[in-house]
BALOBA-1460 file (C-alpha; in Angstrom, 3 decimals):
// residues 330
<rec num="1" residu="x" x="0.000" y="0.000" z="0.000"/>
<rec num="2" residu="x" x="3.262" y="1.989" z="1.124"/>
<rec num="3" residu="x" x="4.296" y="1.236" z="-2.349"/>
<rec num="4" residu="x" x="1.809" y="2.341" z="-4.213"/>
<rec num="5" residu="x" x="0.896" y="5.892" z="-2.409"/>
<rec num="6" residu="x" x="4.598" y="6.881" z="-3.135"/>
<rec num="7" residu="x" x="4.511" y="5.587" z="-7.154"/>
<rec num="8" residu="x" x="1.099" y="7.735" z="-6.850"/>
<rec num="9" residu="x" x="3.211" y="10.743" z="-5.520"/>
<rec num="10" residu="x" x="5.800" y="10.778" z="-8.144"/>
<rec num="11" residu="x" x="3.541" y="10.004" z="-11.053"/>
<rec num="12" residu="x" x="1.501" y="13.501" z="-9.391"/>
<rec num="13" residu="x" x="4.426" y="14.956" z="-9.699"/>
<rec num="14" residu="x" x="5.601" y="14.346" z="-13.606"/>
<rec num="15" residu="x" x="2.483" y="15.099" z="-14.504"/>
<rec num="16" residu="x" x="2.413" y="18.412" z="-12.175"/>
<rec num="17" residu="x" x="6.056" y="19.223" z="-14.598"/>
<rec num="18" residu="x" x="3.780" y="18.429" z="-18.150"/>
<rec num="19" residu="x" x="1.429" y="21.717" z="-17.287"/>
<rec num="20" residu="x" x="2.754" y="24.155" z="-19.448"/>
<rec num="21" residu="x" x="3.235" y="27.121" z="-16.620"/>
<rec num="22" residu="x" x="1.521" y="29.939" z="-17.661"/>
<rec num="23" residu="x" x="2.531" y="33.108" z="-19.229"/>
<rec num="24" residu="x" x="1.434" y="36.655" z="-17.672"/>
<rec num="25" residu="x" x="1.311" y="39.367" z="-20.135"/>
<rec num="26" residu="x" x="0.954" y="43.085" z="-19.593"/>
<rec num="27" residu="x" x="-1.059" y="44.421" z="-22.521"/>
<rec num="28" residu="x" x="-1.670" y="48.037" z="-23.627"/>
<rec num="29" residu="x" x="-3.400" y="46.986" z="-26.977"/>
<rec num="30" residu="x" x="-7.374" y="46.151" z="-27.087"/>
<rec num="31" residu="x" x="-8.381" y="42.906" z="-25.187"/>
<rec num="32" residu="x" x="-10.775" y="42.245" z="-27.966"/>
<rec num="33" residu="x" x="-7.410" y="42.663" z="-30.718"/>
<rec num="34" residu="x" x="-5.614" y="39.844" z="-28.593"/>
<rec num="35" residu="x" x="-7.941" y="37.358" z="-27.262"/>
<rec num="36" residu="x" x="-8.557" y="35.687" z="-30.656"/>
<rec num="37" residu="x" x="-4.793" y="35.426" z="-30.830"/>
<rec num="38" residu="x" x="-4.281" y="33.638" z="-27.801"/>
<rec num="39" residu="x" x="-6.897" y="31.326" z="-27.943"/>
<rec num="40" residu="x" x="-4.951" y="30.021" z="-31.044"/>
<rec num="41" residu="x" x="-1.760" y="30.058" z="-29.229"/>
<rec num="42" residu="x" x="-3.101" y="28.523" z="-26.129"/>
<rec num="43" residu="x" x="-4.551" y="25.373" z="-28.379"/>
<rec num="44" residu="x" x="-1.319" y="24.843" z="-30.046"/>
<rec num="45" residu="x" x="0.800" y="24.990" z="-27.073"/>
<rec num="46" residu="x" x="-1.548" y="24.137" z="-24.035"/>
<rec num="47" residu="x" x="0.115" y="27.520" z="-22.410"/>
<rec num="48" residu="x" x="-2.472" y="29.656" z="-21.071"/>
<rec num="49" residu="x" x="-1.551" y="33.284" z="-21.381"/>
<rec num="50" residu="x" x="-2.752" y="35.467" z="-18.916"/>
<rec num="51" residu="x" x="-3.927" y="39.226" z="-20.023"/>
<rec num="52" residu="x" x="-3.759" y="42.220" z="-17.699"/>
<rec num="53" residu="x" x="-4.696" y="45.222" z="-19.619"/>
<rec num="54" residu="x" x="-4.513" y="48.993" z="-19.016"/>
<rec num="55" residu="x" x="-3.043" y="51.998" z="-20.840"/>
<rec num="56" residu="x" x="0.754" y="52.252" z="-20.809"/>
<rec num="57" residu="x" x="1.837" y="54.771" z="-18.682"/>
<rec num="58" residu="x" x="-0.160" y="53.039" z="-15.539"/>
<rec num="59" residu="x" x="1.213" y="49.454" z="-16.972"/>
<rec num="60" residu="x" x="4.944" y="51.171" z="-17.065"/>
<rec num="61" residu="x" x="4.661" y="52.388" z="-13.404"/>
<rec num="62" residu="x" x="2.948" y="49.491" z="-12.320"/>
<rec num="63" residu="x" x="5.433" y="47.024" z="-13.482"/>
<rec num="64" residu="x" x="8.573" y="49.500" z="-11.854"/>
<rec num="65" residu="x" x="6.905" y="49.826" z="-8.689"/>
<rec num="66" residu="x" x="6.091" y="45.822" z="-8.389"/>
<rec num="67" residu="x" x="9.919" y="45.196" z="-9.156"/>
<rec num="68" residu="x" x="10.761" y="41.600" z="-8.715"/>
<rec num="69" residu="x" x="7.897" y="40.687" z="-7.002"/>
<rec num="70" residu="x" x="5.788" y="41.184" z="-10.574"/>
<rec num="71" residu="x" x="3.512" y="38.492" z="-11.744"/>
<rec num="72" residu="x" x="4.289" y="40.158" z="-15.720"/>
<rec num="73" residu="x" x="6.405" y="37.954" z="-17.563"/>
<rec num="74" residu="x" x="6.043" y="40.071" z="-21.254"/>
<rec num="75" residu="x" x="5.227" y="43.611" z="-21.698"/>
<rec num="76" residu="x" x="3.042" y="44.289" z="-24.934"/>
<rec num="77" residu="x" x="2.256" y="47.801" z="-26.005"/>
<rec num="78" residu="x" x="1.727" y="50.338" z="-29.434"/>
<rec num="79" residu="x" x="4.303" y="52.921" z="-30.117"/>
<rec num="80" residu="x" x="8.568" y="52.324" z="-30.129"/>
<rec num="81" residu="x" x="8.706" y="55.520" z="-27.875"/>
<rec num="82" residu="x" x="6.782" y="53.904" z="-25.495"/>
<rec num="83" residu="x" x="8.888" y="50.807" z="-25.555"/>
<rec num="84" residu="x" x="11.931" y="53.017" z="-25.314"/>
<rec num="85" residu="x" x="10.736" y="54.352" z="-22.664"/>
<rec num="86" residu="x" x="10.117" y="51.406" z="-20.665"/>
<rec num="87" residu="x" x="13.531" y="49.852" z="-21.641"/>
<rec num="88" residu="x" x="14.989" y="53.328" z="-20.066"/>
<rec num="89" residu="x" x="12.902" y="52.493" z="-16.888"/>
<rec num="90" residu="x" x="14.802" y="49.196" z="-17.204"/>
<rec num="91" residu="x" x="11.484" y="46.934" z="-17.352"/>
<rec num="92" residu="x" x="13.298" y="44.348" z="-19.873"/>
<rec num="93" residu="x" x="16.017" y="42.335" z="-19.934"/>
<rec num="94" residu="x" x="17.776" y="41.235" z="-23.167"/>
<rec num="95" residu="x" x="17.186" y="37.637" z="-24.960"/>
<rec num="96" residu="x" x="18.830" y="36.203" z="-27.329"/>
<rec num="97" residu="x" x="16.781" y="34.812" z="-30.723"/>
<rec num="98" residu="x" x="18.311" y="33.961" z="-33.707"/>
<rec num="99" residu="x" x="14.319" y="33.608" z="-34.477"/>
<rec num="100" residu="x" x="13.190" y="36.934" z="-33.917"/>
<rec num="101" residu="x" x="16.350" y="38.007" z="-35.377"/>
<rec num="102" residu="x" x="15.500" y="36.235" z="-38.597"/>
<rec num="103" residu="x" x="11.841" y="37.572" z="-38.386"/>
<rec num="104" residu="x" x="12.065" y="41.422" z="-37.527"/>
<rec num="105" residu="x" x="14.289" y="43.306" z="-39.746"/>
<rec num="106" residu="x" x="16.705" y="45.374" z="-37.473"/>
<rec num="107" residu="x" x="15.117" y="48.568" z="-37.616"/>
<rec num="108" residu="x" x="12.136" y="47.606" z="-36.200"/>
<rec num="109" residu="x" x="13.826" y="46.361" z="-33.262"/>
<rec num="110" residu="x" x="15.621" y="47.750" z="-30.353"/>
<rec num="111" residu="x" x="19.605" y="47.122" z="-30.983"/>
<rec num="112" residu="x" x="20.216" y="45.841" z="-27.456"/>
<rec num="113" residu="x" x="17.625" y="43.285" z="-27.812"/>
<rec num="114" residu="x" x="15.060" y="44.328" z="-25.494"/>
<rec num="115" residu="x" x="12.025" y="44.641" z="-27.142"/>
<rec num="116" residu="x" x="10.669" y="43.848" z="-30.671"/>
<rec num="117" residu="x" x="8.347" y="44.892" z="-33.046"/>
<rec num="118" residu="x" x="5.109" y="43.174" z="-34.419"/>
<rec num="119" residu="x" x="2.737" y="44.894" z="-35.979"/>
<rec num="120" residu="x" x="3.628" y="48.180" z="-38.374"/>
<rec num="121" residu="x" x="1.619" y="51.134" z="-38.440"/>
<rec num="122" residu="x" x="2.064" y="53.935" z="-41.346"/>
<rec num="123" residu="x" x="1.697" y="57.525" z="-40.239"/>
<rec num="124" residu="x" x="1.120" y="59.186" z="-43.449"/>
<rec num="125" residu="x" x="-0.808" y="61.701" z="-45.486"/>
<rec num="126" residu="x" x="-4.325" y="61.234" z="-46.151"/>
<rec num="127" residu="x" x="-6.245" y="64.313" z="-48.210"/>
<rec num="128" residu="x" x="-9.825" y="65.132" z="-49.380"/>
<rec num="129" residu="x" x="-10.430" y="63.634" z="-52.374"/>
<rec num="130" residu="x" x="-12.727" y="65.909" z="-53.751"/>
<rec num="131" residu="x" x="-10.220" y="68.824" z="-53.382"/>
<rec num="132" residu="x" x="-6.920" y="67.308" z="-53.744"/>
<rec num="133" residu="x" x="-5.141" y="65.428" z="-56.586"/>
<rec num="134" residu="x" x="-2.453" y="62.927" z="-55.716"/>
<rec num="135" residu="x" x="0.095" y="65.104" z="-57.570"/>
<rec num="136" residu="x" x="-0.394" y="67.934" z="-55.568"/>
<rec num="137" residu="x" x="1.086" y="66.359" z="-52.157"/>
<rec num="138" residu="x" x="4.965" y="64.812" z="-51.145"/>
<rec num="139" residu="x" x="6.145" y="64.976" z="-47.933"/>
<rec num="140" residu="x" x="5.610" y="65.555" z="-44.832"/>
<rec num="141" residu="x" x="7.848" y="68.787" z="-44.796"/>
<rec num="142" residu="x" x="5.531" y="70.169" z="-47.649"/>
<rec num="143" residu="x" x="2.222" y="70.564" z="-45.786"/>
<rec num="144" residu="x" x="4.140" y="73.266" z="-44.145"/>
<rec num="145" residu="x" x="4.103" y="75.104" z="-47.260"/>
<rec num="146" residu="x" x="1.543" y="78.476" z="-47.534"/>
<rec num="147" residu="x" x="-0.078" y="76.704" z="-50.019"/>
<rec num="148" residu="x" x="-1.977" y="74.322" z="-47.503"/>
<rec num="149" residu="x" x="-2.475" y="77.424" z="-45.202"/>
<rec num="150" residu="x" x="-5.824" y="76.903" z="-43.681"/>
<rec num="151" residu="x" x="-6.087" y="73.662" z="-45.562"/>
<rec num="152" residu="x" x="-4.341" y="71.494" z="-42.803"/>
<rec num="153" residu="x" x="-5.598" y="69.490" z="-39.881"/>
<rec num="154" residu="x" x="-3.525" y="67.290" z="-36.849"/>
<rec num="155" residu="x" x="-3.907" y="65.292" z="-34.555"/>
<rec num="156" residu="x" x="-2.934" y="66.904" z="-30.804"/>
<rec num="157" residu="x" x="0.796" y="66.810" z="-30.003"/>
<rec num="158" residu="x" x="-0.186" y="65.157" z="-26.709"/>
<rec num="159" residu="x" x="-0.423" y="62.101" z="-28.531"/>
<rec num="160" residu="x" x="2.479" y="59.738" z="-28.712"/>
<rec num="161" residu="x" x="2.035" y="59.190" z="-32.463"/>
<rec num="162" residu="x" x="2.580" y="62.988" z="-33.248"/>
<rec num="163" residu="x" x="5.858" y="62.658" z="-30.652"/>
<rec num="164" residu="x" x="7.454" y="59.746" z="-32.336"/>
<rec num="165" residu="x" x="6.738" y="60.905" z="-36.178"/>
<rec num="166" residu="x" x="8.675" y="64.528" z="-34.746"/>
<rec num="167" residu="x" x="11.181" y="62.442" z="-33.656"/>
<rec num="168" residu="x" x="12.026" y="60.767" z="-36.382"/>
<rec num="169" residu="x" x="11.844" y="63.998" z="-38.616"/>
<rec num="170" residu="x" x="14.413" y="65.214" z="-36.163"/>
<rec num="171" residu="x" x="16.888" y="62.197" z="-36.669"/>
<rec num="172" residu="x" x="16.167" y="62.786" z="-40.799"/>
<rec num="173" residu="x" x="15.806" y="66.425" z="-41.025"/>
<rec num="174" residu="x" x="17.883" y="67.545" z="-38.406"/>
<rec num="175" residu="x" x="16.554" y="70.270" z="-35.693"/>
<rec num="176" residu="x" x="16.561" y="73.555" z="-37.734"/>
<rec num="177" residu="x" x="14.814" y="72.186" z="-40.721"/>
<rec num="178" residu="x" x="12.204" y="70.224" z="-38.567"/>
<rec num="179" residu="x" x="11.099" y="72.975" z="-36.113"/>
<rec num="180" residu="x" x="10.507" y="74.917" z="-39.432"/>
<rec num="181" residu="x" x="8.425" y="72.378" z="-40.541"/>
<rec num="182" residu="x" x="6.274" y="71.804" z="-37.167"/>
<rec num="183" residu="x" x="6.183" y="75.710" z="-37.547"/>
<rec num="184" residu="x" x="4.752" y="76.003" z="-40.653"/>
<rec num="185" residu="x" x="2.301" y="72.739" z="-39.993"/>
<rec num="186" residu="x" x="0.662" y="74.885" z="-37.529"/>
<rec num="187" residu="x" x="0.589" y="78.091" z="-39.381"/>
<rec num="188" residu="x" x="-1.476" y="76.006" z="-41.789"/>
<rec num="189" residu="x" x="-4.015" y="74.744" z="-39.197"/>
<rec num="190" residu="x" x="-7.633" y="74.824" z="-40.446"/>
<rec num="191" residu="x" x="-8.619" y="74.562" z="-36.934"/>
<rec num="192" residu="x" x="-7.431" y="73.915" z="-33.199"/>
<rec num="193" residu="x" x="-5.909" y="70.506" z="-33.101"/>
<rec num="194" residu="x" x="-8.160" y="67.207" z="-33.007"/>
<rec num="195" residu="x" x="-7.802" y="64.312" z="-29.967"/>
<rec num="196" residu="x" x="-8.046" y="61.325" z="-31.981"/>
<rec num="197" residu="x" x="-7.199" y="60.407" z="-35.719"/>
<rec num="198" residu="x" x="-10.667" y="59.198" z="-36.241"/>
<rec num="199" residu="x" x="-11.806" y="62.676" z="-35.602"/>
<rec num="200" residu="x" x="-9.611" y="64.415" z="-37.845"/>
<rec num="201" residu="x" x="-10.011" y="62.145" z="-40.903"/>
<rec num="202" residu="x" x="-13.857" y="63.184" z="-40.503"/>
<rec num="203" residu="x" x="-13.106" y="66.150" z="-40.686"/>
<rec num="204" residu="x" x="-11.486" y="65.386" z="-44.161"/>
<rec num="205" residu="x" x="-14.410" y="63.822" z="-45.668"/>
<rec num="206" residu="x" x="-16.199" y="66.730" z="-44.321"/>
<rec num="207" residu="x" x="-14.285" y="69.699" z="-45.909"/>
<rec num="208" residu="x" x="-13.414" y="70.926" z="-42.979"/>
<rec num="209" residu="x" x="-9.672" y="70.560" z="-43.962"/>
<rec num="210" residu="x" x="-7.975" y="69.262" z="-47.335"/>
<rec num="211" residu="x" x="-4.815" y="67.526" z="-45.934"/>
<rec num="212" residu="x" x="-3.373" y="65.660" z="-42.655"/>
<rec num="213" residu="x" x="-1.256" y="62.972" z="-40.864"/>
<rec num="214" residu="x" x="-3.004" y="59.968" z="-39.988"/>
<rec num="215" residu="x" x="-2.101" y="56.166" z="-39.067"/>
<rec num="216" residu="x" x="-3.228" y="53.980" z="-41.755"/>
<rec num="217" residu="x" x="-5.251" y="51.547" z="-39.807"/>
<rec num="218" residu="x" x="-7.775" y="54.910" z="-38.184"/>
<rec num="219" residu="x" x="-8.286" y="55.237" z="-42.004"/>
<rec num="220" residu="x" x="-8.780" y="51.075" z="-42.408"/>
<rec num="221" residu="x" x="-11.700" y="51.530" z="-40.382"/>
<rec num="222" residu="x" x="-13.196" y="54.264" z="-40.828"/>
<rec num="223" residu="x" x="-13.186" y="53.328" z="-44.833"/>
<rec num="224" residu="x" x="-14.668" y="50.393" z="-43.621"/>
<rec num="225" residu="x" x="-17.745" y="51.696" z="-41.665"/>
<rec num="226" residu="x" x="-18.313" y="54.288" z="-44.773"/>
<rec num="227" residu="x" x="-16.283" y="53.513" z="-47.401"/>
<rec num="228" residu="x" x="-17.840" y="56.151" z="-49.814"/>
<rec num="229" residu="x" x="-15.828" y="58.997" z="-47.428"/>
<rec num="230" residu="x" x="-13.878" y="61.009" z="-50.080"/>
<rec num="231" residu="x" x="-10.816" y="60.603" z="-48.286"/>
<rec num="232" residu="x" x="-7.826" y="58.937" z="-49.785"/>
<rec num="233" residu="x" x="-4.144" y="57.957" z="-48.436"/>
<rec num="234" residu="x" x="-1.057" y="59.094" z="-50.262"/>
<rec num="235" residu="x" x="2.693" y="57.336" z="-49.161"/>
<rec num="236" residu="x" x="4.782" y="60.429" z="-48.259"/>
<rec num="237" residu="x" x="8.544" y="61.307" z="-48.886"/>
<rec num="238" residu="x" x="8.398" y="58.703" z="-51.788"/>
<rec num="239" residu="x" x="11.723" y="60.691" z="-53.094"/>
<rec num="240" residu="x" x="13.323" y="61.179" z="-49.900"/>
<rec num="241" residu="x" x="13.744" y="58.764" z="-46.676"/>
<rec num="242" residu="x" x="10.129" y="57.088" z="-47.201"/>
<rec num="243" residu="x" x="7.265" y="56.860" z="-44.917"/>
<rec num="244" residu="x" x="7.844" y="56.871" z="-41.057"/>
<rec num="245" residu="x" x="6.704" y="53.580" z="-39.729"/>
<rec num="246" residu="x" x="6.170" y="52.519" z="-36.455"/>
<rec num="247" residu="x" x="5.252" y="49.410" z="-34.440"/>
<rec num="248" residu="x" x="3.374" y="47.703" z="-31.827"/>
<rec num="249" residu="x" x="5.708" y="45.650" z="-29.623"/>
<rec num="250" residu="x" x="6.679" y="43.672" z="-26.713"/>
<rec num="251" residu="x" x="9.617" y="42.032" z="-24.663"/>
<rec num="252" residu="x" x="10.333" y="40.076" z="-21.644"/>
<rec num="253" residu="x" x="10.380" y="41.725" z="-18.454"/>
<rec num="254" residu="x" x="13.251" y="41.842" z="-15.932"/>
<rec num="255" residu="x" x="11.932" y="40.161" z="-13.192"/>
<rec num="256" residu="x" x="9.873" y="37.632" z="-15.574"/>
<rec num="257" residu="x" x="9.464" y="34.713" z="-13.498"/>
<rec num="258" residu="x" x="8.894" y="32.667" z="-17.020"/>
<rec num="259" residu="x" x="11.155" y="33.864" z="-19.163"/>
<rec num="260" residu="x" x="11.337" y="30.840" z="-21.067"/>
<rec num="261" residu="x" x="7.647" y="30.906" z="-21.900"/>
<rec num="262" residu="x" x="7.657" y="34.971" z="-22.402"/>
<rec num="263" residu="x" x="10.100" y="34.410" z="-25.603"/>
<rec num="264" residu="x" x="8.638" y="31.672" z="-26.835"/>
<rec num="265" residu="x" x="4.891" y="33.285" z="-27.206"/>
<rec num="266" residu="x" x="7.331" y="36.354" z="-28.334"/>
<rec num="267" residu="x" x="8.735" y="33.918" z="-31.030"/>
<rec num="268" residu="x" x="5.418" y="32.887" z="-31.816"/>
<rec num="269" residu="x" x="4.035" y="36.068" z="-32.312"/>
<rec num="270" residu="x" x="6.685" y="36.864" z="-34.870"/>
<rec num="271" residu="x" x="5.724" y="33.980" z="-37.173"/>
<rec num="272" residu="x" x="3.453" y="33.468" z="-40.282"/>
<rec num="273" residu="x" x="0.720" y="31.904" z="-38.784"/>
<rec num="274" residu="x" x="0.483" y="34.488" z="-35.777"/>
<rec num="275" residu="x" x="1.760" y="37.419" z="-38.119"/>
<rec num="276" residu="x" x="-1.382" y="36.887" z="-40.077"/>
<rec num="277" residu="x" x="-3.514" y="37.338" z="-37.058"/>
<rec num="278" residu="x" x="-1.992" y="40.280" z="-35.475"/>
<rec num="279" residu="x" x="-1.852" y="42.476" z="-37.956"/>
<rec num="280" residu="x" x="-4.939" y="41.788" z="-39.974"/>
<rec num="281" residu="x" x="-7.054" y="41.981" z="-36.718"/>
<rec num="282" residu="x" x="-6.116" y="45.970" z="-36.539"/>
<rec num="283" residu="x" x="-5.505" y="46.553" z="-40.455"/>
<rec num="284" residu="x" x="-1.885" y="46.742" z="-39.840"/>
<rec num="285" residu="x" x="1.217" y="45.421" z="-41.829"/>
<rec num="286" residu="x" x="3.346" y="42.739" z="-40.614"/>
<rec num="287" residu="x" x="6.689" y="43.001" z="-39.323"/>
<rec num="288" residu="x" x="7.821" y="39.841" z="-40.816"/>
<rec num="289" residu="x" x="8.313" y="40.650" z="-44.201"/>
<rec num="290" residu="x" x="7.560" y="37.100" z="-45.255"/>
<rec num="291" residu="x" x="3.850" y="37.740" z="-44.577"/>
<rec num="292" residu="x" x="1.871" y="39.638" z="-46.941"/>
<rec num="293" residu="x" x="-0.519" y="42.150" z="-45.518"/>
<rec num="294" residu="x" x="-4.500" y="41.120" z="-45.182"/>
<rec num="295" residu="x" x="-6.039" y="42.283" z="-48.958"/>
<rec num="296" residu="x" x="-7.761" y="45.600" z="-47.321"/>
<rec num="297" residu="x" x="-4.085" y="46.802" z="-46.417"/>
<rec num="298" residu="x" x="-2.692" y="45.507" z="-49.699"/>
<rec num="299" residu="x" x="-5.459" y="47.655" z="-51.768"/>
<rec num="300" residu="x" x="-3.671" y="50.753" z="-50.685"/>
<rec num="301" residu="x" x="-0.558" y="50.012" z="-52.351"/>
<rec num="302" residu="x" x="2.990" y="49.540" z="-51.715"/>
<rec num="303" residu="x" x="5.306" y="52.154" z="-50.468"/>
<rec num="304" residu="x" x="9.052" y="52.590" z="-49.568"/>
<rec num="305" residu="x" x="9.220" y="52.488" z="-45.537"/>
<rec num="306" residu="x" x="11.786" y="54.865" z="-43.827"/>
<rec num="307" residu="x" x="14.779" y="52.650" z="-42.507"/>
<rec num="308" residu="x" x="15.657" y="55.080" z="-39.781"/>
<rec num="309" residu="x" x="15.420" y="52.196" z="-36.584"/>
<rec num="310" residu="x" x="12.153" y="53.179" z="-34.867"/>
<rec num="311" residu="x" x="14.253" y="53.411" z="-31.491"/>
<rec num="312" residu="x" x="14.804" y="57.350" z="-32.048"/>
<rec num="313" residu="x" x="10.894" y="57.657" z="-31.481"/>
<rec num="314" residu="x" x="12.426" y="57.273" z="-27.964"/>
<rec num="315" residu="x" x="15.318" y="58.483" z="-28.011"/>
<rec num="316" residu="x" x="15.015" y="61.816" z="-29.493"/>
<rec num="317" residu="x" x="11.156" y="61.977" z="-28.218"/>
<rec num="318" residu="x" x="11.546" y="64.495" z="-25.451"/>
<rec num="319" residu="x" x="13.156" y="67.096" z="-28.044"/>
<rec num="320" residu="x" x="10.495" y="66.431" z="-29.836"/>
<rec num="321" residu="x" x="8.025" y="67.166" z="-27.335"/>
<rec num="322" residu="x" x="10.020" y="70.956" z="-26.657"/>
<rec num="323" residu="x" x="10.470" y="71.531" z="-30.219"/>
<rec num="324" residu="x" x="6.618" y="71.096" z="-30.452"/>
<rec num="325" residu="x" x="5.609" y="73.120" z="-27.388"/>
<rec num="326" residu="x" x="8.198" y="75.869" z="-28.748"/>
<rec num="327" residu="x" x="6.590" y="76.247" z="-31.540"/>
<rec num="328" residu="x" x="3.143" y="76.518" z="-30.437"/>
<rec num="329" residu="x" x="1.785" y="73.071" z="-31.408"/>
<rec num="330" residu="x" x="-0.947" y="72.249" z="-28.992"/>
C-alpha cells in the first residue's frame, strides 16, 4: 500500500512538470485585438496566457513599482517611444533569438535586444479627395508650405504618435529644418488641433480641412464603416527617406518569473501563422516581411518604408516634445 501511495506521488508529480506554466502578459493593446490570438496560441501549445490590460503609462509604473515581485512575464504595447521608454525604466532584460532576429528586420527592433516589433503602423498623409489630386502632395515637410495654409488638420501633439513621427523627422531632417516644418504645420491649421485620428479624418471627408497625418489603420476603419468617405491615403517622402513607420511591440520583463515561456509566445508572435492574425485583426502590416498584408491593407498600395530604426521615437522623443511646445503646437 506503502508502495503504491509513493509511485502515486511521483507520477503527481511528472504530470504536475507536463502543465505548461503559464505566461502573464501586460497588454496596452485592445483585449478584444488579442484574445482571438491567444486562444490560437493557447490550443497549439496548451500555455495559457494570462492578459492584464490597461493603458501604458499606468502598466509602465505598475510594473517599476512591483519590481521583482511582478507576476508580468512580457510587456506588450503600441508605439517604439513607449517601448523606449520602458527599456529606459529598465522593465526588460535582453534575450537572445536567432528567431526573432531572422523575423524582424533590425530597424524595427531595439539594438540591445530588449524589445521587438510586431505589428507596423504607417503615419502618413491622407487628403480630401474631392479637393486634392495625388500630384499635388509629397512629404511631410511640404504641408508646411503656404499653399496648404488653412487647408491642414492634426492630430494633438499630446499624442504619442505625433511625438514619435517629430522624432524621427528630427533624426532625418535635423533640428533647424524640422522645427521649421512643425512651424509652418501649424501656421497652416484649419482649426485647433483634433484628440483622436478618427476625428480628424472626418473632418477630411467633411471639408473641414484638405490635408493631414493619420495612421493607416484609423483610415482602415473608418473606410470600412463608410467607405464612400472622399478621403484617400497618399505614401509620403516617396523621393526622400520614405514613410515613417512605427510598431506595436513587446519584450520580456526583468523580473519575468517565465522567461522561457515569455520568448517563446514572443517567437510565436513573430511567425506566419500568428503574423497573419496580429496584424490583420487591426488593419496593420506585418513586421515579418515574409507575410503579406491582409487584402484591405494591400489595396492601398505599396510604399518605400523609412529605414531610420524606430528606437529614435524614444530616443530623441523628449526634443520632440520641446520643439513642439516651442513652436506653439498644442
Amino acid at each position: 500500500m506503502k508502495t503504491h501511495l509513493m509511485l502515486a506521488a511521483v507520477l503527481a508529480g511528472f504530470a504536475g512538470h507536463a502543465v505548461a506554466e503559464d505566461v502573464v502578459v501586460y497588454s496596452a493593446r485592445a483585449e478584444q485585438l488579442l484574445k482571438p490570438i491567444i486562444e490560437v496560441y493557447k490550443k497549439e501549445t496548451g500555455v495559457n496566457i494570462k492578459l492584464v490590460s490597461d493603458k501604458e503609462g499606468p502598466l509602465m509604473e505598475r510594473l517599476r513599482a512591483e519590481g521583482s515581485n511582478s507576476p508580468a512575464d512580457l510587456l506588450l504595447t503600441v508605439d517604439a517611444g513607449n517601448l523606449w521608454q520602458a527599456s529606459k525604466m529598465g522593465l526588460f532584460k535582453p534575450v537572445k533569438s536567432p528567431l526573432l532576429d531572422a523575423n524582424i528586420p533590425s530597424y524595427l527592433r531595439d539594438p540591445g535586444h530588449e524589445w521587438y516589433g510586431l505589428s507596423i503602423r504607417a503615419r502618413t498623409i491622407f487628403y480630401n479627395t474631392q479637393k486634392v489630386k495625388p500630384g499635388q502632395l509629397s512629404s511631410y515637410a511640404d504641408l508646411a508650405d503656404p499653399k496648404w495654409k488653412g487647408k491642414l488638420c492634426l492630430r494633438t501633439s499630446k499624442k504619442v504618435y505625433n511625438q514619435s513621427l517629430v522624432a524621427m523627422m528630427l533624426s532625418d531632417l535635423g533640428p533647424v529644418k524640422t522645427e521649421k516644418v512643425v512651424k509652418g504645420w501649424v501656421d497652416n491649421l484649419a482649426t485647433r488641433e483634433f484628440p483622436d485620428d478618427t476625428k480628424m479624418l472626418e473632418a477630411i471627408a467633411a471639408g473641414q480641412c484638405e490635408v493631414g497625418i493619420a495612421n493607416t489603420y484609423y483610415y482602415g476603419r473608418l473606410m470600412e464603416k463608410s467607405p464612400n468617405l472622399p478621403v484617400g491615403i497618399f505614401w509620403a517622402d516617396q523621393a526622400g527617406k520614405g514613410t515613417h513607420v512605427n510598431i506595436s511591440g513587446a519584450g520580456v520583463v526583468k523580473h519575468a518569473k517565465n522567461e522561457k515561456g515569455a520568448l517563446k509566445f514572443l517567437e510565436w508572435l513573430s511567425s506566419a501563422k500568428a503574423q497573419n492574425m496580429f496584424a490583420d485583426v487591426n488593419m496593420e502590416f506585418p513586421v515579418n516581411p515574409k507575410v503579406k498584408p491582409d487584402a484591405r491593407v494591400a489595396a492601398w498600395g505599396d510604399f518605400k518604408h523609412s529605414y531610420i530604426n524606430v528606437a529614435n521615437a524614444g530616443s530623441r522623443q523628449a526634443e520632440a516634445v520641446k520643439l513642439m511646445d516651442r513652436v506653439g503646437y498644442k
